[in-house]
C-alpha atoms as one frame of an Amber mdcrd trajectory, in Angstrom:
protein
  37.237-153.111  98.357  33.529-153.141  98.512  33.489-154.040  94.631  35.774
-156.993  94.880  33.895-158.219  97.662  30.530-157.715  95.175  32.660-160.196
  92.592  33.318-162.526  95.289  30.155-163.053  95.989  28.376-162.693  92.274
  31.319-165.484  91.500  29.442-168.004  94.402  26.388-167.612  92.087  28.119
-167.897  88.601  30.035-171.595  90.419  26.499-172.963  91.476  24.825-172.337
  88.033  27.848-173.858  86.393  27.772-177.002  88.577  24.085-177.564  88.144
  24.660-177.277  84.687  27.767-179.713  84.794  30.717-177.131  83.816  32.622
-178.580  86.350  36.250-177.102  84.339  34.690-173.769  84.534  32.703-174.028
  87.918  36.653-174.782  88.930  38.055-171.630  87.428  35.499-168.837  89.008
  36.241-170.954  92.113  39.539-169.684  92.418  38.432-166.307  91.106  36.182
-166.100  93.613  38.986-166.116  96.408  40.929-164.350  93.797  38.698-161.661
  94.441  38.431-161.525  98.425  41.998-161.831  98.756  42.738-158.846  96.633
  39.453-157.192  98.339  41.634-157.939 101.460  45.248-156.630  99.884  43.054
-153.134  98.809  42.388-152.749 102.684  46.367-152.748 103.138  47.409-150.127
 100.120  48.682-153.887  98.708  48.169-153.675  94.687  49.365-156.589  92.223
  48.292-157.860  89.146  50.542-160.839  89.593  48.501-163.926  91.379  51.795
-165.392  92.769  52.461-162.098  94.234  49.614-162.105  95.814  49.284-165.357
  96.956  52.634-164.646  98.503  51.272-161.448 100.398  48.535-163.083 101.725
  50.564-166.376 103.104  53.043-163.896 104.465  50.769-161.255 106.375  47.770
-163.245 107.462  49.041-167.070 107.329  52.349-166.651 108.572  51.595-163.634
 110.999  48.634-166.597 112.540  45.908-164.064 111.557  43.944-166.790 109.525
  44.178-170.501 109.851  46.146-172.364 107.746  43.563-174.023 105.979  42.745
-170.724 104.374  46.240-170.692 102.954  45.685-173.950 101.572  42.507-173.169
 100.447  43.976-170.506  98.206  47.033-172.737  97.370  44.501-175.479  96.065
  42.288-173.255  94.270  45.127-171.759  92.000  46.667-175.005  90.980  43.123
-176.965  90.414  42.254-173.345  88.261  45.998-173.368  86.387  45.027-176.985
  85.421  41.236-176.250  84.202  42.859-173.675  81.605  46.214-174.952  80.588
  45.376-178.844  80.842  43.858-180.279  77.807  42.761-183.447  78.614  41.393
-182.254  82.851  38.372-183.294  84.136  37.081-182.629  87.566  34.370-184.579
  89.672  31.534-183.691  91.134  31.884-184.547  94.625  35.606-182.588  94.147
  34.259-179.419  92.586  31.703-179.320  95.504  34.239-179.756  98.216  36.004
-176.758  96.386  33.208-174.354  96.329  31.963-175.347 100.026  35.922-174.558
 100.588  35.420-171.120  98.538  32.802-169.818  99.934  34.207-170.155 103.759
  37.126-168.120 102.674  34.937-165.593 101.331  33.014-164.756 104.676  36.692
-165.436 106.536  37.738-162.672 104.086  34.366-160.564 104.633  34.862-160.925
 108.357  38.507-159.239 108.561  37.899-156.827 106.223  34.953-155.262 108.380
């Protein structure tokens, strides 16, 4: 758990070098790692295991959105984040702007301490 936290949190560092340096495609993708990362911190802490994002995804909108545990935003937040990161690696032509990448990683790194917080 503790690991996957420290990836979380290493991944808010990787997304701010990459926007500074304007690799806003792949500032995108460690976005949704990122909260790739808490969430599963978050399944560990429940003996839930799953390579499979959509499983998941599904885990977390059924036992913590669902169940009113988190706010819905933070199921949206997660929601967003994997479609915006399916289309920076299987969309040729994407581009992402600035102001929409930083919305994204303000968005990312409120789930991370939401996730921090329920964990402890």
């Amino acid at each position: 758990i503790e690991r996957r936290i420290k990836k979380a949190v290493n991944a808010i560092y990787d997304v701010q070098f990459l926007i500074d340096n304007d690799k806003l495609v792949i500032a995108v993708n460690r976005i949704y790692y990122g909260i790739f990362y808490a969430v599963s911190a978050l399944a560990l802490k429940h003996q839930f295991t799953t390579s499979k994002h959509q499983q998941l995804i599904g885990g977390f909108n059924k036992n913590y959105i669902k169940e009113k545990k988190v706010d819905v935003k933070f199921g949206e937040i997660l929601r967003m984040s994997f479609e915006k990161r399916s289309k920076s690696d299987y969309d040729d032509w994407v581009e992402f702007k600035s102001d929409e990448v930083n919305t994204l990683f303000s968005d990312m790194k409120m789930f991370i301490n939401k996730m921090q917080e329920i964990i402890k």
